[in-house]
N, C-alpha and C positions, 0 to 999 in steps of 0.2 A: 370893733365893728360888730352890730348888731346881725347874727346868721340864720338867726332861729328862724324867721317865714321860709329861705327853703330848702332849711334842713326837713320841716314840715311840709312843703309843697313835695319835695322828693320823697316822704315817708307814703305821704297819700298816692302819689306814682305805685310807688312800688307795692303799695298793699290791696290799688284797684286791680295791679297787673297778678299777685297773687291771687287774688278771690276769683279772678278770671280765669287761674291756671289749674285752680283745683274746680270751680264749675265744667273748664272742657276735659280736664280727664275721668271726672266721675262721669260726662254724658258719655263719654266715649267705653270707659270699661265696664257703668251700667248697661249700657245696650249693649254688651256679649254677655257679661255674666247673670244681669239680671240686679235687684237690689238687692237679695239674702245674700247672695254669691259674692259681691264687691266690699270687702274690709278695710277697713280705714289704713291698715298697713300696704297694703298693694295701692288704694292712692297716695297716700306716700312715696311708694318706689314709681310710681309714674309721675308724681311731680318734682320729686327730691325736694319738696319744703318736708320740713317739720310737722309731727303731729299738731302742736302746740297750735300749728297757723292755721291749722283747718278749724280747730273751738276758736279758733278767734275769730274767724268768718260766721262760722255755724254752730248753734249750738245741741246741735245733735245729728246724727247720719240722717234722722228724718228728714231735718229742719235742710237739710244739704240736698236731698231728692227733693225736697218742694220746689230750691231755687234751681236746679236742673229743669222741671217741669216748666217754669215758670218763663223762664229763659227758653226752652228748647219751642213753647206756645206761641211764643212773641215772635218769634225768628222764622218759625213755619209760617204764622199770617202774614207777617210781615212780607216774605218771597211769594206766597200765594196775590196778595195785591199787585205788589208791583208785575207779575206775572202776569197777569189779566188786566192789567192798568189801560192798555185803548185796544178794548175790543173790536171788531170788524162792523162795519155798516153793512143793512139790509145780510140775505141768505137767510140760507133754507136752516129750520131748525136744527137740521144735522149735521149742515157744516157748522153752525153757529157752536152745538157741543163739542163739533169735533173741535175747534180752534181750542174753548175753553178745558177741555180732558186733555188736549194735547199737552199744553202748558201744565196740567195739574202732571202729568207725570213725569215732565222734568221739576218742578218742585220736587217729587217723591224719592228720584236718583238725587237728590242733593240734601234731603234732609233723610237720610234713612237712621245714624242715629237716633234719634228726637222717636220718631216712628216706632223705630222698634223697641227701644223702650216703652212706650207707650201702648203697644200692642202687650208687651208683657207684663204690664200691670194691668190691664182689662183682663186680662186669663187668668193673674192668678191673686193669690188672697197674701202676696208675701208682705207686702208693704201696709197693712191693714193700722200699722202706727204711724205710718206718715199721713194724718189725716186730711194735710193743707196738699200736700202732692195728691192722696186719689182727688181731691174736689177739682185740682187743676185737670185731673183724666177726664174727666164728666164736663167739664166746662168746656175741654178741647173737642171733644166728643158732638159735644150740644153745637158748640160755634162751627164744627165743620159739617153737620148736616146743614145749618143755616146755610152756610156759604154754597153748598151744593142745590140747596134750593131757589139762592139767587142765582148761580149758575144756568139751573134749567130753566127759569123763570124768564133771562134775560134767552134763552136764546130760543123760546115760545113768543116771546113781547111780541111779536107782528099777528101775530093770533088772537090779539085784543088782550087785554088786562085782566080780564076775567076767564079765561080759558087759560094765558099762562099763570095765572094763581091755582087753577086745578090742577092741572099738569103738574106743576113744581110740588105743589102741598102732597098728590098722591106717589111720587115718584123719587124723592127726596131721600127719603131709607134704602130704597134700590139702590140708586145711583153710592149711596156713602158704602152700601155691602160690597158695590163692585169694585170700591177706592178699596176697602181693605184687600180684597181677594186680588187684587191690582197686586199690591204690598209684598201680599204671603207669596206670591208667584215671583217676584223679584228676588225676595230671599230666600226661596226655592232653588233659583237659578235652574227653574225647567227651561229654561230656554225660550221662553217667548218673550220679544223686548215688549218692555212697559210702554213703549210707542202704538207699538200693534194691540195693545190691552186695550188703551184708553182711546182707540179710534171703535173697538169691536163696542165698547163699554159705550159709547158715544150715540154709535148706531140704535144699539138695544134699547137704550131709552128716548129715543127721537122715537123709534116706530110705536114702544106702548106709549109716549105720549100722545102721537098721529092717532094710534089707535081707539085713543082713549077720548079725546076731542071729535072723532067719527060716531061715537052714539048719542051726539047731545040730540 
């Protein structure tokens, strides 16, 4: 009797389930130790596969940080959509960001991995050979001021199309500086929850947006 399709069917199992097991312990012990800090020997002792099985997935610690990035980008948009998925009818621009900062900061308690690595390849220059991982920091970077601009954008919309296009297009960088300093205060653990950040953070940009649609 012919057994080879699932000796193979079971090969592919178990090598999608490896690739998987060394992607989440390199997210996991990249975002403490940093990339320079995380050695192919310590994820080894965090997955217990073999060196062997990490070159067979990857073929370099770089090539192994781009597909962390890669993965860690998809999974944060991915939560941020479904997040924001049915926004609230009508309200005031400031409840409208608080609804949408509200949800961005349970994103942030859930993806704080992904984050904080992420954070520490924008500070420092260590990963400078993992070419395809910084493009995915810059990409992440670029797509979340987008999405912050669609944020404020939509919760101006009653304001006419052309008043929330100012608002968002001048307010967009703010708003992403206060997601990061959201961040750093979280892994702070000064004590302020990310609830009360992103209602304060919500506020701040409702009023210079208000403020800002007041001198047309």
């Amino acid at each position: 009797m012919d057994t080879s399709a699932p000796r193979a069917h079971t090969s592919n199992r178990r090598g999608r389930r490896s690739r998987q097991e060394i992607l989440d312990a390199a997210a996991r012990v990249m975002s403490v130790r940093g990339y320079a800090g995380t050695s192919m020997s310590t994820l080894v002792k965090e997955t217990g596969l073999p060196k062997s099985a990490f070159y067979h997935h990857f073929e370099s610690k770089a090539g192994l940080l781009s597909a962390v990035m890669a993965q860690g980008a998809q999974g944060f948009f991915d939560a941020m959509r479904e997040a924001h998925r049915t926004p609230p009818e009508g309200g005031t621009p400031r409840e409208r960001l608080r609804w949408y900062l509200g949800r961005t900061g349970e994103v942030i308690e859930n993806r704080e991995e992904f984050l904080r690595l992420l954070l520490v390849l924008v500070m420092s220059h260590e990963a400078a050979e993992a070419s395809e991982a910084l493009a995915t920091v810059q990409s992440v970077r670029d797509e979340g001021r987008a999405y912050m601009r669609v944020m404020i954008r939509s919760a101006f919309a009653g304001e006419g199309e052309a008043a929330a296009d100012r608002v968002a297009d001048a307010l967009a960088h703010f708003c992403m500086g206060g997601f990061d300093g959201a961040f750093v205060s979280l892994q702070s653990a000064d004590g302020k929850p990310i609830a009360q950040f992103m209602e304060e953070l919500a506020d701040a940009t409702a009023a210079l947006g208000e403020a800002l649609l007041a001198t047309r």
